[in-house]
N, C-alpha and C positions, 0 to 999 in steps of 0.2 A: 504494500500500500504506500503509494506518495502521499505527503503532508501536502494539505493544499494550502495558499496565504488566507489566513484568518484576521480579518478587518474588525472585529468585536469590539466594542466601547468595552466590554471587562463583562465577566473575566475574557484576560486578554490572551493574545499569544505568548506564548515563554519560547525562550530559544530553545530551538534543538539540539542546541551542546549541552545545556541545561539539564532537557529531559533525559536527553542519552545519559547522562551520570548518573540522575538520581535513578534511573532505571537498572544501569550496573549494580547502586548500590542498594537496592530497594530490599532484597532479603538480609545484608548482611554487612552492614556500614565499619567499612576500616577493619573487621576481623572482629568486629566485636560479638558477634554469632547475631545479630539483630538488625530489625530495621527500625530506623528513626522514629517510625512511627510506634514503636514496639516500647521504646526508652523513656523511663522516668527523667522528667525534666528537672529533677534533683540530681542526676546520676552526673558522675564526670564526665561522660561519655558527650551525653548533649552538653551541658555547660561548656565544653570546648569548642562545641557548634556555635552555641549561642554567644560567648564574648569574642568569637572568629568574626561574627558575622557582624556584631555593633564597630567591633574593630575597623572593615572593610568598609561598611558603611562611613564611618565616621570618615575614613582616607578622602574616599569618594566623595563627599562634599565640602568635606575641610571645617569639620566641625569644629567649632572654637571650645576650650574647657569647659566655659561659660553657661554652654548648655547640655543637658543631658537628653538620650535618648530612651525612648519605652517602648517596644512592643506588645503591645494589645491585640486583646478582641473586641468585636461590636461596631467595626466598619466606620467609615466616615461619620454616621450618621448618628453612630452616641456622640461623636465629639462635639456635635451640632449641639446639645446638650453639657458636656461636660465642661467644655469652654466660658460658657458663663457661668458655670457651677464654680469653676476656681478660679475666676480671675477678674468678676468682679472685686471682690476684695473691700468690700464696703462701701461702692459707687453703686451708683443704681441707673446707669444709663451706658449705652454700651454703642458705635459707630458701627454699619454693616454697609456694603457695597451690594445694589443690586441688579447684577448683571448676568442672571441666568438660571433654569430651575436650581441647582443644587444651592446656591445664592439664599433664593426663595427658599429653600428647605430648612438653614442655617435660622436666617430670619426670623420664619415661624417657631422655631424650638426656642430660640433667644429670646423670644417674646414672653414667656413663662416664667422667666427669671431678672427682667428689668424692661426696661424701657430702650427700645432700638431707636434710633435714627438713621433714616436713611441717608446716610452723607453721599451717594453715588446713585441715579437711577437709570438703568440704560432701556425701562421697559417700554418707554415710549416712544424708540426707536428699534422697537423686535427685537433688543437685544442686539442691534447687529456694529455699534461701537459705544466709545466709553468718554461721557465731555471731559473737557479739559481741565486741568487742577484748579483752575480760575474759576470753574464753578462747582466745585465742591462744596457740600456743605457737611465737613467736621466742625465737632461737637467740642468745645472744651473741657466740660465735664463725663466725658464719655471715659469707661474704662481703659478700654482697648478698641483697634481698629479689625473688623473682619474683613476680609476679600477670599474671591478666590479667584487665583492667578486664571487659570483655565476653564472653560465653561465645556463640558465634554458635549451634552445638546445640541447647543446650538454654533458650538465652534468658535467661541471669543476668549480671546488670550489678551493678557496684561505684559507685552513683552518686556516692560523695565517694572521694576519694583515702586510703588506708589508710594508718595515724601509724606509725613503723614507726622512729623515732628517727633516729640518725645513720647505719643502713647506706644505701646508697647502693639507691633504689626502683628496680628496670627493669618496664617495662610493656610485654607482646604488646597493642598496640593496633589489630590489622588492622580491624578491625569496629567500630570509635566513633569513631577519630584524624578529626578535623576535623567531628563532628558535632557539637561547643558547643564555648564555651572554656576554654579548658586551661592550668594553671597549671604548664609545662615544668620551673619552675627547680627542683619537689618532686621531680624525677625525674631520678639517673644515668642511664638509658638507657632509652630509647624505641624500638619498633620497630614496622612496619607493614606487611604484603603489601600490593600497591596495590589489587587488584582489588576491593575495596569500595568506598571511599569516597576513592579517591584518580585511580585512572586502570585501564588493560587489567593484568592479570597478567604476570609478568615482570620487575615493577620490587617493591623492596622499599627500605623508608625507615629510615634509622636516625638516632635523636637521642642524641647520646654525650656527658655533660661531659667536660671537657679534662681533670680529674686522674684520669678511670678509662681515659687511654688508653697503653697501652704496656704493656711486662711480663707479654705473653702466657704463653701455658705450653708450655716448651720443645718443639723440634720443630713446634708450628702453623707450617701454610702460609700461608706467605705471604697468598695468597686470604683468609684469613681470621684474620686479625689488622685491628683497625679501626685501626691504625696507617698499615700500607700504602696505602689508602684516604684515609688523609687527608693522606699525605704528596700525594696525584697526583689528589686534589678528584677523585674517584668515577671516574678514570679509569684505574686500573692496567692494565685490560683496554678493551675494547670495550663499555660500561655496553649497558645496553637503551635504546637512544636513542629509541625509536618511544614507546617508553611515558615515557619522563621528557617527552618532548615534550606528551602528551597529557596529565601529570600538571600540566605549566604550565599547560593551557589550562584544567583543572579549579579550578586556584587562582584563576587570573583572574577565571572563572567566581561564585566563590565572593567574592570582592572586590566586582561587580561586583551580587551579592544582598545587602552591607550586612555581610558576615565571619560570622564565628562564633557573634556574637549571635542576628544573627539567623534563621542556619540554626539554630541552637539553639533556639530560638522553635516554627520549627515542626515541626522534630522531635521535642521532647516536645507540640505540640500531634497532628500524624500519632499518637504511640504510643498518648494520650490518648485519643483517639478510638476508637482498634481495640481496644486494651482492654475499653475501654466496651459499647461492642458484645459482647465476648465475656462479661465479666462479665452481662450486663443477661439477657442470652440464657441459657434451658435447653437450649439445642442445641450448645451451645460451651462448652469450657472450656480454662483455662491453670490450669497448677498450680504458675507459682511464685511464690515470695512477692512482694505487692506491691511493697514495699520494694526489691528488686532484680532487680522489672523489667525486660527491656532494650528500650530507648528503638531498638531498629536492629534487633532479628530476637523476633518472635514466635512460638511457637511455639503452637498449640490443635490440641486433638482434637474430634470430632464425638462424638455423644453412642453414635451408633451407629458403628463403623468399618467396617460392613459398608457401607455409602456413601460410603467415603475413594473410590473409583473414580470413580464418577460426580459425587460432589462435582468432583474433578481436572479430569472431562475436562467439563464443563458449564462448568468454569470457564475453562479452555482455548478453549470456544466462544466465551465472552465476552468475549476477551482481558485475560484474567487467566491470565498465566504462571510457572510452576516454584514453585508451592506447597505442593510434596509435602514433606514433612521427612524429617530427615536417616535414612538407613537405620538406624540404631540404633534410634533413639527411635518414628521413624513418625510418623503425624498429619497434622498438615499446618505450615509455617516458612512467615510473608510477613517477608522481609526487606527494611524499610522504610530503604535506608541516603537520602542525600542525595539524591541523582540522583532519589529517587521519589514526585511531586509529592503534594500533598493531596487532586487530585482523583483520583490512582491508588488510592489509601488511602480514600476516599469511597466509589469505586466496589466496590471488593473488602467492601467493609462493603455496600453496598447490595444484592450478590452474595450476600451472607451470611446478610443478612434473608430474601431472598425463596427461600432455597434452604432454610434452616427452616422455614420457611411452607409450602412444599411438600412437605419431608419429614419435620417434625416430627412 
């Protein structure tokens, strides 16, 4: 069986160097007569997975002391919760940015725990860019500032980091984190689902500085105070070891192609290119603004939607997989995260040309 190129918003594709390993190692990891998945996350066996793998990590973005990392469970979508759980800190009003469902998702959970303002709104432009600093409205009494760099939906990216003074920046990064390099130390808090660009679903990442941690808001469970967590290095519980395991061999991985650079390289070369394509072409379009772009999930419609169907499944014959977009918006989403070589992105363009040609 050939692998075909997997386009999925998440879970995403993992490299095939990736899977071939953990698949050598799947019954019996380093000799240890076991598989990963088999292993007490107390034992020394995993614990030399898991400080390999914060280790790698850390290289990889150039994490400063300053902040600590946690591996978690419960997906982007507790943090949407747990973020104003610890870091209000006795403010009662909290800045969010909104530029896209997952934005929107962040928002509504925020909203339980203080008072949001929307310092950014791009809904009255479909989401398709983001105004200028000059018209911002931050909050001075706000805790901290939300954004999220990447809008996986509807394909809007914040390619520079947003100036935002001295509140402390938190970023949902599930869909960009480790696709170029990333200047950590601009940001209180970092957060990330894995299943993009990181490793399987199930694990979620968090980059915390040291002085936003403690002084939750009375009553949080324990679970979810990032205190707990770093008091017992990601282990209060039973973490998801199968995927922190898989998420090491993704860094490795990523060390091993030259870091950040230069998967940065050809990441904005892959967007570069499909763009191109789409723009060049009357049979394709994207409608959001150049300028904010996302370099990780495209988003186009066909000229006619009456052939979204056949477009799908023509493509499906040519192993070009899960290209349909998100049930809101429609269209079609290739989500080009790391894992998705240049020749996958080649192909789906070559795909694109000759299916214009045909039903142009």
């Amino acid at each position: 069986m050939s692998r075909a190129f997997n386009f999925s918003a998440g879970p995403a594709a993992l490299p095939q160097q990736v899977l071939e390993q953990a698949q050598a190692e799947l019954l019996d990891w380093h000799g240890s007569g076991m598989s990963v998945m088999e292993m007490s996350h107390r034992s020394p066996e995993f614990k030399s997975i898991a400080e390999q793998a914060e280790a790698d990590f850390r290289e990889l973005l150039n994490i400063p002391d300053s902040h600590k990392v946690l591996f978690l469970q419960g997906g982007a979508s507790t943090q949407f919760a747990m973020v104003p759980m610890n870091l209000l800190r006795g403010a009662l009003e909290a800045d969010y940015f909104n530029t896209g469902l997952w934005s929107k998702k962040a928002i509504a959970e925020a909203k339980k725990y203080c008072q949001v303002n929307i310092a950014v709104d791009s809904q009255s432009n479909n989401f398709t860019n983001v105004l200028e600093p000059s018209h911002w409205a931050l909050n001075p009494n706000a805790a901290y500032v939300h954004y999220t760099p990447n809008e996986t939906i509807n394909g809007l990216e914040f390619l520079n980091i947003p100036a935002v003074g001295d509140k402390p920046l938190v970023a949902d990064m599930s869909s960009t984190i480790l696709s170029r390099p990333l200047d950590v130390s601009k940001y209180g808090l970092i957060y990330a689902g894995a299943q993009k660009n990181i490793g399987p679903a199930g694990l979620t990442i968090v980059i915390i500085r040291e002085d936003l941690i403690g002084d939750a808001l009375p009553n949080t469970p324990s679970m979810l105070t990032y205190q707990t967590h770093i008091n017992s290095a990601s282990m209060y519980n039973t973490p998801p070891t199968y995927a922190w395991y898989i998420a090491g061999l993704v860094f490795k991985w990523l060390k091993e192609l030259g870091g950040l650079v230069e998967m940065g390289i050809r990441n904005q070369r892959k967007a570069e290119n499909l763009y191109a394509a789409i723009d060049n072409s009357e049979f394709y379009d994207n409608p959001v603004d150049p300028n904010y772009r996302s370099w990780m999930n495209v988003p186009f419609t066909l000229k006619d939607s009456a052939l979204n169907k056949s477009f799908l499944a023509q493509a499906k014959e040519a192993g070009l997989l899960t290209l349909a977009g998100h049930r809101t918006i429609g269209g079609m989403r290739a989500s080009i995260y790391n894992a998705m070589p240049e020749e996958g992105v080649q192909a789906l363009i070559d795909f694109m040309n000759d299916f214009a040609l045909r039903n142009g």
